[in-house]
Backbone as CSV, one residue per row, in Angstrom:
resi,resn,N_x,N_y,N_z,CA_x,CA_y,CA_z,C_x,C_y,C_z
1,UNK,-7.065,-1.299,-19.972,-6.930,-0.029,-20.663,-8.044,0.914,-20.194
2,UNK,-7.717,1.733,-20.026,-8.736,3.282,-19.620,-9.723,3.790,-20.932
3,UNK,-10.465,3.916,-20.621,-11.395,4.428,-21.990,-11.225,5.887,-22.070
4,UNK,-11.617,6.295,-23.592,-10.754,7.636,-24.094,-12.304,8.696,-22.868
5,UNK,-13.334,8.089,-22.660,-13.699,8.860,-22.298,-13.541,9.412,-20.334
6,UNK,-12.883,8.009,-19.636,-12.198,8.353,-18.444,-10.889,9.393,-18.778
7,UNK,-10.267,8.897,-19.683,-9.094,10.001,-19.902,-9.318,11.829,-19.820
8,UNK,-10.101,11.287,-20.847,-11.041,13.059,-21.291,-11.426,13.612,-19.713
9,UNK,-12.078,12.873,-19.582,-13.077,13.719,-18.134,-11.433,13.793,-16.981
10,UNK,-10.340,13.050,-16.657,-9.570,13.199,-15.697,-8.880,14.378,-16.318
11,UNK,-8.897,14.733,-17.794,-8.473,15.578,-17.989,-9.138,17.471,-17.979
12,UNK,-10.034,16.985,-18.044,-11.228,18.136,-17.973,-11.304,18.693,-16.588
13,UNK,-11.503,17.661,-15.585,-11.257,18.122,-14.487,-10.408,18.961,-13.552
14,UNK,-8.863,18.690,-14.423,-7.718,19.060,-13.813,-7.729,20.757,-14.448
15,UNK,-7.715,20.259,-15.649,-7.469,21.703,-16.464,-8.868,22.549,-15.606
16,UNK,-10.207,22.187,-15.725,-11.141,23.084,-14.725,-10.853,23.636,-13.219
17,UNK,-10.032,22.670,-12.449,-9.606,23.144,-11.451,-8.720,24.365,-11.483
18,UNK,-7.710,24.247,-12.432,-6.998,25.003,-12.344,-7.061,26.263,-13.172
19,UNK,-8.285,26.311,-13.986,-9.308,27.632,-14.133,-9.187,28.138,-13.614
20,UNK,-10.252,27.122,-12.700,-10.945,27.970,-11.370,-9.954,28.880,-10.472
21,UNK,-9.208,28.318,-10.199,-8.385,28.154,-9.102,-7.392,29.823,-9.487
22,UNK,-6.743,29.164,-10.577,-5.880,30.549,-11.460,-6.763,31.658,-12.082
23,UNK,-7.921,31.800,-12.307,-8.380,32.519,-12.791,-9.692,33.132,-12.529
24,UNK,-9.985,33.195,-11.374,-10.817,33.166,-10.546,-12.614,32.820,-11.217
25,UNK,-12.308,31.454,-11.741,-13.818,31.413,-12.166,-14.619,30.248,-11.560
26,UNK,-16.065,29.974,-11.035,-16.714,29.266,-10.166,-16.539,27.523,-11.149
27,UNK,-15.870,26.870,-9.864,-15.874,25.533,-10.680,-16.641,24.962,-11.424
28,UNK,-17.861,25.045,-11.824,-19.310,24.376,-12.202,-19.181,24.998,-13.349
29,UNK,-19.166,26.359,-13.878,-18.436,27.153,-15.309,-17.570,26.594,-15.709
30,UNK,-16.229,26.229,-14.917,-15.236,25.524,-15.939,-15.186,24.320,-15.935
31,UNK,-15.866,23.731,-15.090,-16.394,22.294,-16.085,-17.518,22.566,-16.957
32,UNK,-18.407,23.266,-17.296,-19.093,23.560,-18.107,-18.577,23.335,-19.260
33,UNK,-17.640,24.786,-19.273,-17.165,25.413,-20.822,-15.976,24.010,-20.982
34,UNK,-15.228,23.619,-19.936,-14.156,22.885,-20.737,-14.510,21.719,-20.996
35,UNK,-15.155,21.036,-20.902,-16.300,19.876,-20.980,-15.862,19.721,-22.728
36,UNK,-16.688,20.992,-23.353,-17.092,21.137,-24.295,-15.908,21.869,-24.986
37,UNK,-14.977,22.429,-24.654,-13.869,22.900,-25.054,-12.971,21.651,-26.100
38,UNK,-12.843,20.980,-24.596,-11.769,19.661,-24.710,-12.450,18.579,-25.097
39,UNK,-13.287,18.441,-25.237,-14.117,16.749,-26.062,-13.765,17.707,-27.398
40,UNK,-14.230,18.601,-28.144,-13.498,18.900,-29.463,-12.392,18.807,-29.738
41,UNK,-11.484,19.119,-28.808,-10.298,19.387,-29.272,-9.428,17.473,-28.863
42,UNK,-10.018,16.874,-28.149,-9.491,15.587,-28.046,-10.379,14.834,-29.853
43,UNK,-11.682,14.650,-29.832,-11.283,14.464,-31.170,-11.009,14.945,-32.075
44,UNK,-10.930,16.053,-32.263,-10.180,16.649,-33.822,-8.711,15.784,-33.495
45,UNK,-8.352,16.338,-32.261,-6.721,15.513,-32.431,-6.311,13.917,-32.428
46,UNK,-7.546,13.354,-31.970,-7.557,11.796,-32.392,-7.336,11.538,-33.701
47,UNK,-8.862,11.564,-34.195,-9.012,11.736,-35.303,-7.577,12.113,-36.319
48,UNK,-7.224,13.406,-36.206,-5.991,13.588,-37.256,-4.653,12.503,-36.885
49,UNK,-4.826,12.141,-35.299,-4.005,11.269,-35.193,-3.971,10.161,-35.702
50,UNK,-5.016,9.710,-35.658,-5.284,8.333,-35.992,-4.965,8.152,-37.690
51,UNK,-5.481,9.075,-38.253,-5.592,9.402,-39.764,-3.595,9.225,-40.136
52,UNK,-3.498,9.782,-39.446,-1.923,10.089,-39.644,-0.740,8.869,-39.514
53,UNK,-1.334,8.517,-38.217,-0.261,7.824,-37.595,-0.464,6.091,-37.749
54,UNK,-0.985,5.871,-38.523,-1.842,4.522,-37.818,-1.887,3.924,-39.505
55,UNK,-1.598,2.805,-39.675,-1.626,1.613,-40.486,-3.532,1.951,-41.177
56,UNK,-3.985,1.876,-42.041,-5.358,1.932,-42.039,-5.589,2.991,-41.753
57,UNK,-5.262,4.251,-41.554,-5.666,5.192,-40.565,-6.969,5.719,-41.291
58,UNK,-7.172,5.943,-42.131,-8.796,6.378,-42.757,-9.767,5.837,-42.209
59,UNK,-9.631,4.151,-42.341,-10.503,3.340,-42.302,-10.997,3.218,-40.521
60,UNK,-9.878,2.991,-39.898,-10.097,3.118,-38.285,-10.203,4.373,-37.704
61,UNK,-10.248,6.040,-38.321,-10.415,6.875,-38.087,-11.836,6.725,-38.252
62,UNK,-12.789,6.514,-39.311,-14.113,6.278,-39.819,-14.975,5.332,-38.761
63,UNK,-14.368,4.655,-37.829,-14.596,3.792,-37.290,-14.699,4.259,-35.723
64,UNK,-13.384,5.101,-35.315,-13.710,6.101,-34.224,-14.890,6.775,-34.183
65,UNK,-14.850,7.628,-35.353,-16.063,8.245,-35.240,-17.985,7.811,-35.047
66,UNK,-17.662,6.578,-36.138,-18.732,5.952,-35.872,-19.333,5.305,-34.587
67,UNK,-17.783,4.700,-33.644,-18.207,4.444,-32.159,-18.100,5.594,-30.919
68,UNK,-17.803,6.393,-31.243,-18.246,8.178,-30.657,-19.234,8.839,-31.155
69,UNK,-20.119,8.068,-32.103,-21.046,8.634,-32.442,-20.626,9.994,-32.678
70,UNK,-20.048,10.232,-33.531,-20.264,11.829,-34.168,-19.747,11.624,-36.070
71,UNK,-20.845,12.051,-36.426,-21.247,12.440,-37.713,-20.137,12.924,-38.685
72,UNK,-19.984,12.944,-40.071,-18.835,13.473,-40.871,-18.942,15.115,-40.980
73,UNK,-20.355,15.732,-40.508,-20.466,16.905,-40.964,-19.967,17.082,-39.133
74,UNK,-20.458,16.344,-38.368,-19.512,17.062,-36.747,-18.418,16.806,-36.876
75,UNK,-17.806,16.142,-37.237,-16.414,16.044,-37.226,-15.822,17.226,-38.236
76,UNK,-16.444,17.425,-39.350,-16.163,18.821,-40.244,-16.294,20.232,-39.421
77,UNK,-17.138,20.366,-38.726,-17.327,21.223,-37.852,-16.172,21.447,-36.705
78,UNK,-15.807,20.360,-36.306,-14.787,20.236,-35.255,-13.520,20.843,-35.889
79,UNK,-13.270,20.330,-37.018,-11.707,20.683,-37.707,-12.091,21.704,-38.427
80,UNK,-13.254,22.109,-38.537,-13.204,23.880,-39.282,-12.592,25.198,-37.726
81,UNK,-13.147,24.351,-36.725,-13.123,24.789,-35.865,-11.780,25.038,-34.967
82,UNK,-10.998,24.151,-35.195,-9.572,24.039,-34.699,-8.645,24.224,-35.759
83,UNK,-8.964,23.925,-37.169,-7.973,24.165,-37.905,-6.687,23.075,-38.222
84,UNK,-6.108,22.679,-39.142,-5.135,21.572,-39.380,-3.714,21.691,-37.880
85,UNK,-3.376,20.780,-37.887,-2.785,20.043,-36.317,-1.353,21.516,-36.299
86,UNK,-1.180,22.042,-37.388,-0.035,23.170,-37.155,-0.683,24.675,-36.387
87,UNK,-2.329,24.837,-36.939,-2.735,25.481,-36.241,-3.722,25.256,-34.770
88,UNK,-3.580,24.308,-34.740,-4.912,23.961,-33.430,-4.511,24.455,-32.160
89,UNK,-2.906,24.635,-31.793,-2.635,24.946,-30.472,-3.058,26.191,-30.558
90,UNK,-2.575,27.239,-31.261,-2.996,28.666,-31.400,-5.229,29.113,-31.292
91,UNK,-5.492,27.752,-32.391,-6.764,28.534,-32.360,-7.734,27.584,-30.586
92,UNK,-6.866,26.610,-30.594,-7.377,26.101,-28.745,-6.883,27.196,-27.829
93,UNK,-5.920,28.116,-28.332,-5.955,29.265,-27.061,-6.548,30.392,-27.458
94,UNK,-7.000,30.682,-28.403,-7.995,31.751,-28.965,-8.860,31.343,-28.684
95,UNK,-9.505,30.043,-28.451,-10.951,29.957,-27.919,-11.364,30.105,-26.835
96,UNK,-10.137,29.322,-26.077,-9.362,29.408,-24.578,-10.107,30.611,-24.058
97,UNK,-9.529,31.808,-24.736,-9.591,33.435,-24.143,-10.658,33.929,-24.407
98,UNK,-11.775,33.221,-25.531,-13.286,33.986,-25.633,-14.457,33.232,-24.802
99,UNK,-13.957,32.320,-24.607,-15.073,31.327,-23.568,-14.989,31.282,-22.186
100,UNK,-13.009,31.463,-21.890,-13.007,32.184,-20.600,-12.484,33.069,-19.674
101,UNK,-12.083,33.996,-20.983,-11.266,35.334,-20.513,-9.446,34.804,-20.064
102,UNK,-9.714,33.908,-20.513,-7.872,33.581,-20.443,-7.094,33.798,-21.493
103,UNK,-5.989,34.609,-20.366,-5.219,35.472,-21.621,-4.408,34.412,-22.613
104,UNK,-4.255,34.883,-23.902,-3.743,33.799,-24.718,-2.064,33.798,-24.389
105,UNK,-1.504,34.573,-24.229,0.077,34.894,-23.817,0.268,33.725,-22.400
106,UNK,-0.879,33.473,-21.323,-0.407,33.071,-20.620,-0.365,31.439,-20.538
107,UNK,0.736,31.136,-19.971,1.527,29.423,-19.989,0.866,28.883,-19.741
108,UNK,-0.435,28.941,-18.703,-1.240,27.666,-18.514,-2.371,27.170,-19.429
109,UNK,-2.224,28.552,-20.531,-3.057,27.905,-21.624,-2.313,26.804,-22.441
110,UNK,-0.852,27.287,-22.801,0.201,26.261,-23.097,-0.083,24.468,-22.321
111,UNK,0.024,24.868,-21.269,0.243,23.221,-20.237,-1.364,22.904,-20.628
112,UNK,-2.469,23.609,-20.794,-3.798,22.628,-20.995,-3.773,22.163,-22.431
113,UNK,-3.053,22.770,-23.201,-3.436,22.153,-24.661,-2.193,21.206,-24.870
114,UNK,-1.324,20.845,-23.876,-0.267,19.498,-24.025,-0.625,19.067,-23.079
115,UNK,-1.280,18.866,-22.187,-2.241,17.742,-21.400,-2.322,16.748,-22.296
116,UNK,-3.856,17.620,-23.293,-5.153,16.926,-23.941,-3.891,16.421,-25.417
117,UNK,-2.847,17.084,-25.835,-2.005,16.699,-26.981,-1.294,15.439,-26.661
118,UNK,-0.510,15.099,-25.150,0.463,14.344,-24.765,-0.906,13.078,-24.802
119,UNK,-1.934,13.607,-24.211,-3.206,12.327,-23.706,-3.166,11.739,-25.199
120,UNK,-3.882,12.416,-26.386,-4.128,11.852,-27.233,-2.619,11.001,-28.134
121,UNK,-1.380,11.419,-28.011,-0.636,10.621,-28.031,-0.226,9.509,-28.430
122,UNK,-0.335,9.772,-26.702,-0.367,8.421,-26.310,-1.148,7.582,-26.619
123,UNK,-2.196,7.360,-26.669,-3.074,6.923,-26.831,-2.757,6.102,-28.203
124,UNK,-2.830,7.088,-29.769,-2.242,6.512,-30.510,-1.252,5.690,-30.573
125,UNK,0.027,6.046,-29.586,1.155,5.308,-29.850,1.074,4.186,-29.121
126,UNK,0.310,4.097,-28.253,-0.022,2.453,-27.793,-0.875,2.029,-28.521
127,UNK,-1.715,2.065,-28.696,-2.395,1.473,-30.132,-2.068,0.902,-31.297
128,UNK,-0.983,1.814,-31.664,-0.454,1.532,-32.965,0.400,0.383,-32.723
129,UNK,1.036,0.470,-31.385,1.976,-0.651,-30.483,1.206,-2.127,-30.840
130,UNK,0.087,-2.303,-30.554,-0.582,-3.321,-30.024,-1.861,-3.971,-30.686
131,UNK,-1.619,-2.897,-31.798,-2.495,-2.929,-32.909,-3.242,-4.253,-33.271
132,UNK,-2.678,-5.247,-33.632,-3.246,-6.657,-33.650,-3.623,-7.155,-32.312
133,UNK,-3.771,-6.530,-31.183,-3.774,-7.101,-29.919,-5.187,-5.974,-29.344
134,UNK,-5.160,-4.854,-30.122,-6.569,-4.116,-29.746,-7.369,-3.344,-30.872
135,UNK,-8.869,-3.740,-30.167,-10.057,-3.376,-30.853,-10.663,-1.827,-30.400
136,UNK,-11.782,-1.517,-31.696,-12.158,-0.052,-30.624,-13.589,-0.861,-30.677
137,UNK,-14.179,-0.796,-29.322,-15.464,-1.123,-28.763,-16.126,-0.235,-28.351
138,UNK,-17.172,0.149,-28.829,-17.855,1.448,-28.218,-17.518,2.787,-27.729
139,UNK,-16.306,2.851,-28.537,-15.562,3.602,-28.340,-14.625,3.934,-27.461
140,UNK,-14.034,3.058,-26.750,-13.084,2.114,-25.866,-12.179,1.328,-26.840
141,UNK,-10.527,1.586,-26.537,-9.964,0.693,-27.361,-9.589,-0.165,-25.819
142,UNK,-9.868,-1.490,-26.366,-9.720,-3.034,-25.834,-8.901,-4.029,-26.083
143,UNK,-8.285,-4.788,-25.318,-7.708,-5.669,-25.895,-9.165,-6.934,-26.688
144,UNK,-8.622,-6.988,-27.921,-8.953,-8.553,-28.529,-9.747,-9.580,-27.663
145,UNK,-10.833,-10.019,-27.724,-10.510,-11.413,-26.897,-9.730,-12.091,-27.562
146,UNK,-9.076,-12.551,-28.736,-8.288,-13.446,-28.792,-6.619,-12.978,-28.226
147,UNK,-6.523,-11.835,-27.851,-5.349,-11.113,-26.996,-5.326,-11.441,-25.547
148,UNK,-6.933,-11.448,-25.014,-7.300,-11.700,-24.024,-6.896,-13.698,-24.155
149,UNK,-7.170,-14.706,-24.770,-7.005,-15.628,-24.352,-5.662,-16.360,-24.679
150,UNK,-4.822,-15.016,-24.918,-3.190,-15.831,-24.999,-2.733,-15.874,-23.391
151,UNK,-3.084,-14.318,-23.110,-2.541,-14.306,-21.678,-2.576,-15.677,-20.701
152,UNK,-1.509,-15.609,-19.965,-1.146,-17.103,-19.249,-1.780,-16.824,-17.950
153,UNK,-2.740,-18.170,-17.507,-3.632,-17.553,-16.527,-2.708,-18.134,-14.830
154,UNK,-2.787,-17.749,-14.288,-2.443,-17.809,-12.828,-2.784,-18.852,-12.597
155,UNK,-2.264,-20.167,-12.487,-3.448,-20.928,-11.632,-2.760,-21.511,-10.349
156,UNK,-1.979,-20.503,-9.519,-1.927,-21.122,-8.077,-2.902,-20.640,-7.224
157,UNK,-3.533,-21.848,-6.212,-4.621,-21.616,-5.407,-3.837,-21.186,-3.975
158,UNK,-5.005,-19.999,-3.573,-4.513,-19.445,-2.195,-4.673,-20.719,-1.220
159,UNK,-3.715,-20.577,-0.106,-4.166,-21.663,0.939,-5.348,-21.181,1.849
160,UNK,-6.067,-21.734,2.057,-7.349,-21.575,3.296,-6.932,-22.031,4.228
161,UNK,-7.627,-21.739,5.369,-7.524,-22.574,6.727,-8.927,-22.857,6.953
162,UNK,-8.649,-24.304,7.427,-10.245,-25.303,7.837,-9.931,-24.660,9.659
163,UNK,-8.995,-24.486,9.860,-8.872,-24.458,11.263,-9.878,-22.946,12.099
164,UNK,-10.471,-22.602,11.609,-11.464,-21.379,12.328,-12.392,-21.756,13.342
C-alpha cells in the first residue's frame, strides 16, 4: 500500500505542474502554495471521510489525526477553512484564485479538486474493504501483521547453475 503521504505529494506535483505550465507561474511557487493548499484539503476530506464512511469512524478518525500529528484545534482550523464536504469544492476554488490568481470559472480548478477528492476516496473505500486486514501506522494505512502472515508464501526455489 502507498502511504497517504506518497499519494499527497504525486498529487501536488501534478496539479503544480500544471499551474505552472497553464498559468504561467514559476514551478517552485506552485509547489510552494499547493503543498499547503492540498495537505488541507486532503485532510479535511479524509477526516470527514473517514468520520462518515467507516465503521468506528470517530474513533479511527481521532486516530488519523493523532498519527498525522495534527491537533483538534488544526483540524478545526482546517474545516473552518474549507467548510462542510457540500461546500469544500467551491471554497478549494476560492482559495485556488487568491493564492494563485486562478480563475474560479476555469475547469482545471474543477480536475485539481477531483484529483485530491477521487485520491481520498479511494483511499477510504479500500480501507473500509479490508478493514480487519489494515492498520493506520504512523500514519500509513498497512496491512496487519496478522494479514501479513495469512498470505501463502512462495516457496519454489530458483534453479542455479554450479556450471560457471
Amino acid at each position: 500500500m502507498h502511504s497517504l503521504a506518497q499519494s499527497k505529494n504525486d498529487i501536488i506535483g501534478r496539479i503544480a505542474r500544471s499551474i505552472s505550465k497553464n498559468f504561467n507561474v514559476s514551478i517552485q511557487e506552485a509547489m510552494e502554495k499547493c503543498s499547503v493548499l492540498i495537505t488541507g484539503l486532503f485532510v479535511h476530506t479524509l477526516h470527514l471521510l473517514i468520520i462518515e464512511k467507516m465503521e468506528n469512524g470517530e474513533e479511527l478518525a481521532k486516530k488519523f489525526l493523532d498519527n498525522i500529528s495534527r491537533s483538534d484545534s488544526e483540524i478545526k482550523g482546517i474545516h473552518n477553512m474549507y467548510g462542510d464536504m457540500a461546500k469544500t469544492k467551491s471554497k478549494f476554488k476560492e482559495i485556488l484564485e487568491d493564492y494563485l490568481g486562478v480563475p474560479t470559472e476555469h475547469t482545471l480548478s474543477d480536475f485539481y479538486y477531483l484529483r485530491v477528492m477521487s485520491a481520498c476516496e479511494s483511499i477510504v473505500e479500500l480501507v473500509n474493504k479490508e478493514t480487519d486486514k489494515i492498520e493506520l501506522k504512523d500514519g500509513v494505512f498497512d496491512y496487519a501483521e496478522s494479514a501479513k502472515r495469512e498470505q501463502p508464501v512462495n516457496k519454489t526455489k530458483r534453479k542455479t547453475s554450479n556450471n560457471l
